[in-house]
RODO-2510 file (C-alpha; in nm, 4 decimals, decimal comma):
residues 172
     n   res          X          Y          Z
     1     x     4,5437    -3,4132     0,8452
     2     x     4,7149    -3,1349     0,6510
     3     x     4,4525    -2,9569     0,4006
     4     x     4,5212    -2,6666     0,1817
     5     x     4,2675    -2,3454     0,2221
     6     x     4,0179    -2,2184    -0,0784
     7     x     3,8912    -1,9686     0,1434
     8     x     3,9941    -1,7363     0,4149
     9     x     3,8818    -1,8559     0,7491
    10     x     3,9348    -1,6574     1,0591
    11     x     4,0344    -1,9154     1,2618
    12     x     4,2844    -2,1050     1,0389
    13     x     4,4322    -1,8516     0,7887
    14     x     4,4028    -1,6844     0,4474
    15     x     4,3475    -1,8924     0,1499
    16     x     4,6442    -2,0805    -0,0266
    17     x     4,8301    -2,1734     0,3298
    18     x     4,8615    -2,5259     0,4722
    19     x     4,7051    -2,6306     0,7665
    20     x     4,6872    -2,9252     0,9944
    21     x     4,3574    -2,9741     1,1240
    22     x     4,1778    -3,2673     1,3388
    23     x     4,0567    -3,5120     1,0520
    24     x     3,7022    -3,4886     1,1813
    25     x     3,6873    -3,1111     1,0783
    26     x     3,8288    -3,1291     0,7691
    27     x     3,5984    -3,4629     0,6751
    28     x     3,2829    -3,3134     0,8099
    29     x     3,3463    -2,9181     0,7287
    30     x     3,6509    -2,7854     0,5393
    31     x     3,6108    -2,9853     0,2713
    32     x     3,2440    -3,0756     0,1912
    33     x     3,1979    -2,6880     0,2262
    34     x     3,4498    -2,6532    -0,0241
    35     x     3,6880    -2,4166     0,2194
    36     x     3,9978    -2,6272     0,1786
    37     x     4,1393    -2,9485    -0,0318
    38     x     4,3323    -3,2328     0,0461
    39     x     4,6915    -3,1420     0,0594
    40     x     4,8448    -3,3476    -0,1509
    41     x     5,1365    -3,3772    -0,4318
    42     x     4,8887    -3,2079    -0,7313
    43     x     4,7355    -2,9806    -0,5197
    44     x     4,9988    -2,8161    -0,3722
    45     x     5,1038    -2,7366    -0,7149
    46     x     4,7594    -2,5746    -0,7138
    47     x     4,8576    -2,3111    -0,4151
    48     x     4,9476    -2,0387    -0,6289
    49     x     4,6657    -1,9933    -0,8197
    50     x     4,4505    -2,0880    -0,5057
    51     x     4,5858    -1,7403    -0,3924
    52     x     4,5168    -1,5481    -0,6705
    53     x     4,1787    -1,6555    -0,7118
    54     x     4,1521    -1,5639    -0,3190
    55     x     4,2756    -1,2272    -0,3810
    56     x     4,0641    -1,1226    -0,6394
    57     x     3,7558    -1,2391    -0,4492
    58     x     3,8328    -0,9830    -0,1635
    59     x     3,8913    -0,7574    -0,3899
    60     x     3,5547    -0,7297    -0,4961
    61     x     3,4864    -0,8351    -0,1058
    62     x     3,6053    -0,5217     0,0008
    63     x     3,4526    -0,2854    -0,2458
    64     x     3,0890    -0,5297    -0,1631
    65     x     3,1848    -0,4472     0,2435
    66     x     3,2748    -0,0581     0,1498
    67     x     2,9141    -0,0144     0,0470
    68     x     2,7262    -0,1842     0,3435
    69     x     2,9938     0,0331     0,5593
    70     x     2,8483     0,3742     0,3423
    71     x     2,4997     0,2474     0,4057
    72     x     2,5070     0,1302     0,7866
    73     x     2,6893     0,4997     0,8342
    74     x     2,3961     0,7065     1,0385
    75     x     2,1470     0,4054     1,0652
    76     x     1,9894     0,4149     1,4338
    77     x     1,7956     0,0907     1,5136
    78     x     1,5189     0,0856     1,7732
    79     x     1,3554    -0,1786     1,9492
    80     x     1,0556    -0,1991     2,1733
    81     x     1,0847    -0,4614     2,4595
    82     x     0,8890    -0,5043     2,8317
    83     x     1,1177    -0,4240     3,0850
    84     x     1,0741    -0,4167     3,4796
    85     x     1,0556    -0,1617     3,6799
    86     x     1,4454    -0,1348     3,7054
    87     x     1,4818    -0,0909     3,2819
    88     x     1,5900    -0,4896     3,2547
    89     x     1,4682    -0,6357     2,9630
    90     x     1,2449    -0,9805     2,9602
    91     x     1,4578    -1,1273     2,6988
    92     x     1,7564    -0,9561     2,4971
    93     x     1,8567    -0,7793     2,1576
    94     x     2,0425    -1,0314     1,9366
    95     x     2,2794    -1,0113     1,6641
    96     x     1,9686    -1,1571     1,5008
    97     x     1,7075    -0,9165     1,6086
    98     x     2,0102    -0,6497     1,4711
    99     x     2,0313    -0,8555     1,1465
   100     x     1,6758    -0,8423     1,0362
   101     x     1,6275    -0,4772     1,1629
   102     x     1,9048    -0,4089     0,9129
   103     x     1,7501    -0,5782     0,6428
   104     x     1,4488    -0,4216     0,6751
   105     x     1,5887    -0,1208     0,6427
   106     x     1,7837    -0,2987     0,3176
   107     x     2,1156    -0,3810     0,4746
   108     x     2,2130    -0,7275     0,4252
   109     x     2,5054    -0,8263     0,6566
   110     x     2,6061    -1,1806     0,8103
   111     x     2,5408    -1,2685     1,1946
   112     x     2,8642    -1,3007     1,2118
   113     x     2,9707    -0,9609     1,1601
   114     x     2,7807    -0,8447     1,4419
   115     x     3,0536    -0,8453     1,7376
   116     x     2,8581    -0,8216     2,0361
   117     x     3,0283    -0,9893     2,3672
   118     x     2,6978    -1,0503     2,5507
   119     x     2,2886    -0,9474     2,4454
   120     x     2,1748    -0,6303     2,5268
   121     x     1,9210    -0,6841     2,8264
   122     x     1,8668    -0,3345     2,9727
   123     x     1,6901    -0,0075     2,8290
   124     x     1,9065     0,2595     2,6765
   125     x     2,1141     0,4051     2,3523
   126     x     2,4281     0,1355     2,2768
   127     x     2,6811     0,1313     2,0163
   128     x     2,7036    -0,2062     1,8254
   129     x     2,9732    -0,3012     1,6015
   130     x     2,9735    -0,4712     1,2654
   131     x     3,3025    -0,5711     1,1402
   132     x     3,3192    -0,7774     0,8122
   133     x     3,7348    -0,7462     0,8680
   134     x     4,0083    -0,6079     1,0917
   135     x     4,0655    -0,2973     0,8526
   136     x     3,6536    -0,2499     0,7838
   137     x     3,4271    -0,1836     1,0971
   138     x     3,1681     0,0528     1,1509
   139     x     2,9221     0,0404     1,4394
   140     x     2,5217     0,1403     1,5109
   141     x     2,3291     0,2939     1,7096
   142     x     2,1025     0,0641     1,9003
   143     x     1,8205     0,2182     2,0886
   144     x     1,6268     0,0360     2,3335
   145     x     1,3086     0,1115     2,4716
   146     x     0,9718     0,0445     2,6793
   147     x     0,6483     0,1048     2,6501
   148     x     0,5198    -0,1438     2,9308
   149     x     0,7044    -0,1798     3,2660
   150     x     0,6056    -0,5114     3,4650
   151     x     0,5410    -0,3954     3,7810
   152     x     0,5316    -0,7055     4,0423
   153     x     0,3297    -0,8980     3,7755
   154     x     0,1302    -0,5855     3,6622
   155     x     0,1556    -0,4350     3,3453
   156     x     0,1666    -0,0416     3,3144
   157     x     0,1658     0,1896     3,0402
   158     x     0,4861     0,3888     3,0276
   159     x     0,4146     0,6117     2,7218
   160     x     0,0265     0,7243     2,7588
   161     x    -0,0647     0,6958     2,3383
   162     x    -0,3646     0,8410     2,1863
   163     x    -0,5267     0,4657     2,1769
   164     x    -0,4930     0,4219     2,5280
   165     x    -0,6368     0,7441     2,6439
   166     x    -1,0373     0,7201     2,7157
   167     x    -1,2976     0,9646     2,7961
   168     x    -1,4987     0,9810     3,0682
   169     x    -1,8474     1,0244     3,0051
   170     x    -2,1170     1,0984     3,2470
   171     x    -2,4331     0,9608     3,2443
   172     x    -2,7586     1,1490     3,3042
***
């Protein structure tokens, strides 16, 4: 089925080309999410304008991006995880756990724009990139620490904290 996209999509093209895709996809996705129309005779007198309207919206895209990039500049995340005794995480840092740290912090950025080719699973500093496109990236710093190490099913303090330190008192 050939469909016409409203929207740039990374795996088809920018907005305004012609595409053939599967029928399926373009039924079920493209176009009930409004990222492409039918290509036929009065829409593809419509493919000019479908590009203009594109290019304006990355214009302000871009500038949008260019701010998130000036805030995300410096930002150092840190998470707090059990590990075992060899630094290897029970469980993982996500895109998502990297999402919501950043928008806690007042970043608001897409899962997407995370690139990350596998979880983080082990204690230590890591540089994680966030690219909304090819020409604006930035990365940050993800820390990763432990404050418990699991121990052959024991659980012991690694960083002694004023809560966990008693005194001993003797008793007369």
């Amino acid at each position: 089925m050939n469909v016409i996209l409203t929207k740039d999509i990374k795996a088809l093209g920018e907005a305004g080309k012609l595409v053939k895709v599967k029928p399926g996809y373009a039924r079920n996705y493209l176009l009930p999410n409004g990222f492409a129309i039918p290509a036929n005779q009065k829409n593809l007198s419509k493919v000019e304008e479908i590009k203009k309207i594109a290019a304006d919206e990355k214009i302000a895209l871009h500038g949008k991006y260019k701010e998130v990039i000036n805030k995300i500049e410096g930002v150092a995340l840190t998470f707090v995880r059990k590990a075992d005794e060899n630094n290897h995480l029970f469980g993982s840092v996500s895109e998502n756990d990297i999402v919501q740290a950043l928008a806690e912090k007042e970043i608001e950025i897409h899962k997407a724009d995370v690139v990350m080719e596998k979880h983080l699973k082990e204690v230590g500093s890591f540089n994680v990139e966030i690219s909304f496109t090819s020409e604006l990236t930035t990365s940050v710093k993800v820390n990763i620490e432990t404050d418990i190490v699991i121990v052959e099913d024991i659980e012991v303090k690694h960083h002694e904290t004023d809560e966990t330190k008693t005194e001993e008192t003797e008793v007369e």
